[in-house]
N, C-alpha and C positions, 0 to 999 in steps of 0.2 A: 514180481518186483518191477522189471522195466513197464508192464502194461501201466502198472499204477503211476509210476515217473512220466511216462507219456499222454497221461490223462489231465481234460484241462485244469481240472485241479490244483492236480500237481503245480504243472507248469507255472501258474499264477502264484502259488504259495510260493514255488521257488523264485521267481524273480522279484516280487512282492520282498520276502523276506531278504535275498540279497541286495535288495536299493536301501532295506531300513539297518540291514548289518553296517553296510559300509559308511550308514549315516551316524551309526552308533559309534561306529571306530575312528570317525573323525578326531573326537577329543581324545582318543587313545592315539590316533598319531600325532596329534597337537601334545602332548604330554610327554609320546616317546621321543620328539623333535629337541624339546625343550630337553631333557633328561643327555639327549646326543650329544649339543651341542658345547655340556659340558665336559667333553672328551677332546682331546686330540682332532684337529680335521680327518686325520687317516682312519681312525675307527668311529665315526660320524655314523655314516652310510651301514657298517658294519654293522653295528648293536642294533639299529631302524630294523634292518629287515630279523635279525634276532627277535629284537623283541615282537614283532607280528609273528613270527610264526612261533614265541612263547604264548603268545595272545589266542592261536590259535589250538595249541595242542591244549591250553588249560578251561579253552570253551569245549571242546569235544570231550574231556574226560568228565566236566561237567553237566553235560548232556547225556551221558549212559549216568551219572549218577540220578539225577532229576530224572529223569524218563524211568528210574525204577522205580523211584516213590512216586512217580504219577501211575505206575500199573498199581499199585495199591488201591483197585478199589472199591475194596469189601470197609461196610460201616465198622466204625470202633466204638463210635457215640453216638446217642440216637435223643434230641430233645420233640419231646411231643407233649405240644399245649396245648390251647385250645385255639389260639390264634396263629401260631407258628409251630410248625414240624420240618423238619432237618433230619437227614442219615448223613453226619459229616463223616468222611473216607480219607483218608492220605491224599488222592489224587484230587479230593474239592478243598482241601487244606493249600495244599501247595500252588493251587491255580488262584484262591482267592489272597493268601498270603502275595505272592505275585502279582497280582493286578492292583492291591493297596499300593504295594513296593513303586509299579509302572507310574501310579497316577502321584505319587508322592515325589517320585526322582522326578519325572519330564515337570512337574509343575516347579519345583525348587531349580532345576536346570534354566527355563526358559525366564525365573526370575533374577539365576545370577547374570544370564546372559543378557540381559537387558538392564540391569540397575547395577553389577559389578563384571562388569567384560572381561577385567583381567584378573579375577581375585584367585582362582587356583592356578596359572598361569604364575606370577608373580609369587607365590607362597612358594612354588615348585623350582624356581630361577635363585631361591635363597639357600639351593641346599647344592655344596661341590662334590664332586665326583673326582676322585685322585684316580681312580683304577674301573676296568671294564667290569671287573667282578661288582663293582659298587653301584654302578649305573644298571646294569642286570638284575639286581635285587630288587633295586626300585622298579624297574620296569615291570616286575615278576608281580609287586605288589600293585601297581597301575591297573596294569592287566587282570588282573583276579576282581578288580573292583568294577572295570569296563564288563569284563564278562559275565556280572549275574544280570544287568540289561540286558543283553544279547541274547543269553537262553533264556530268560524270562519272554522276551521279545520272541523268539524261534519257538516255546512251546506255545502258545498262544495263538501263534499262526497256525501250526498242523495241529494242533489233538483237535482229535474228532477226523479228520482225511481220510484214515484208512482202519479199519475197526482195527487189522495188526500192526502195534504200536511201535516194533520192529522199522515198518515200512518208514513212517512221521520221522522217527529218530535218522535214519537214513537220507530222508529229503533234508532235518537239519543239517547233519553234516558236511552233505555235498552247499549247501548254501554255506554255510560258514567259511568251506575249504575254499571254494569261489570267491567269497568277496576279501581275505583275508589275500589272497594271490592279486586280486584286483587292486588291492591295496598295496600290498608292496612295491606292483610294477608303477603305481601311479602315486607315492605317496604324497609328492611334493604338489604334484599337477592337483591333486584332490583335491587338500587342506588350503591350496591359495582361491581354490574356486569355491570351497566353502566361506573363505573368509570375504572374496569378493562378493557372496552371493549370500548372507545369513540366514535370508528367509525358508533356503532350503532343509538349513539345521532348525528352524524353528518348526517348519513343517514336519521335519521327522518327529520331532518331540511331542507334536502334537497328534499324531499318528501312534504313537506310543501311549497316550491317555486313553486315545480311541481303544485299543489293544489291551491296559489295564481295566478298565470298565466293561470289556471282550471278556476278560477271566473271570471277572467278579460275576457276571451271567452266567458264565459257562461253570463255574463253583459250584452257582445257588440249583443249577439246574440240572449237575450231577449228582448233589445230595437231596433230589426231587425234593428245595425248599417249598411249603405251602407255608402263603403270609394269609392268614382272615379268607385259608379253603385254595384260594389262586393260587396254582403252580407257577413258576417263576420260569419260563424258558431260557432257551440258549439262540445268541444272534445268530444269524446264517453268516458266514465268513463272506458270505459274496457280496452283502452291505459294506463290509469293509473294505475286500478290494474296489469296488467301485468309488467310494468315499475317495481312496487313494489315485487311485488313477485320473477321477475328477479334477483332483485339487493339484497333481501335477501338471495335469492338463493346460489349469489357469495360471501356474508361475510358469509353464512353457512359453504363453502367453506374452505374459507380465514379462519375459527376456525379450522377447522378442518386441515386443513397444518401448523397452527401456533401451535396445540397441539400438530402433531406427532412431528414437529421441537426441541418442547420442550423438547420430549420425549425422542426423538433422542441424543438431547446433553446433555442429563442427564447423559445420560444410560455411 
């Protein structure tokens, strides 16, 4: 177990995955902010870090459930044409179910983000909270809706890293426990540099399409799809990390021109 954690692999999936967690829990703290602060100032703070670490325990018991139906897999259905043959299994169901899911939310996300900025913001500010219990509830259901992104997003990344799938569910976890603590201690300081800085929420989102159309390969090419004879392979993950690290590379960039810019015309 630790040799596999210590492999580059690993290591890349892990922080890979915990930059897109934390990019993901953005709007789960934008949501649990707004849900807060119709509380008391004294239990503000209080339910915040509640509801992250509800956010948390309800991705991890989501992750032993998903991770069993992805060991699913033995075929159930087998179509064989002449043009196309499939052996669909549990484990190319729920990977290709998941990647529609991926490219469906991030493309709906980045078009409310740009043509209604406040529209579930605003929907969320019309509804009072008398009691902590009440604001909990909500949060409970926040959270469950944040977190099929997230293990969508974390199976995506590890299946296929280590043939036991034990090991992947593992590197999940610890990534989730990580960015969900990173989150708490930093929640305020996050959500204002997200909102100073949107490109990087867009970048995640768009990293998550890259990741849905990740699954929809990785699907066709565990139920060895043949389209007209071609087998349909699976991406290498390291085209992905690279994609990601690239593209951060260039809004690291992009801060750093838009600082001195500032700077410049201050002065």
């Amino acid at each position: 177990m630790i040799d596999f954690l210590l492999t580059s692999d690993a290591i890349m999936a892990l922080l890979t995955l915990t930059f897109l967690e934390i990019i993901l829990g953005i709007d789960n703290i934008v949501f649990i902010s707004i849900a807060a602060n119709k509380l008391p100032e004294d239990q503000r703070a209080k339910v915040t870090n509640i509801g992250l670490l509800l956010a948390m325990a309800q991705r991890i018991i989501l992750l032993f459930f998903v991770s069993f139906l992805i060991g699913l897999k033995e075929p159930f259905y087998t179509i064989d044409k002449s043009w196309l043959q499939i052996a669909i299994s549990w484990q190319a169901l729920i990977l290709f179910t998941g990647g529609l899911f991926l490219i469906y939310k991030s493309t709906s996300e980045i078009h409310e983000k740009v043509e209604m900025p406040d529209h579930d913001e605003n929907s969320l500010k019309k509804k009072k909270f008398k009691t902590l219990s009440q604001a909990i509830v909500q949060i409970l259901i926040i959270d469950f809706i944040f977190s099929i992104d997230s293990i969508l997003t974390a199976v995506g990344m590890t299946n296929g890293l280590h043939p036991n799938h034990n090991y992947n569910l593992v590197l999940m976890i610890i990534a989730v426990v990580i960015s969900i603590f990173i989150m708490i201690g930093f929640a305020n300081p996050i959500r204002k540099f997200i909102e100073t800085h949107p490109s990087i929420q867009l970048l995640g989102l768009a990293f998550l399409i890259l990741i849905g159309f990740m699954l929809i390969t990785e699907a066709a090419h565990l139920s060895h799809t043949k389209l007209f004879g071609n087998e349909v392979g699976a991406i290498p993950k390291g085209y992905l990390y690279f994609a990601i690290a690239f593209s951060l590379f260039v809004e690291f960039l992009n801060f750093k021109i838009q600082k001195k810019n500032k700077n410049t015309n201050s002065v």
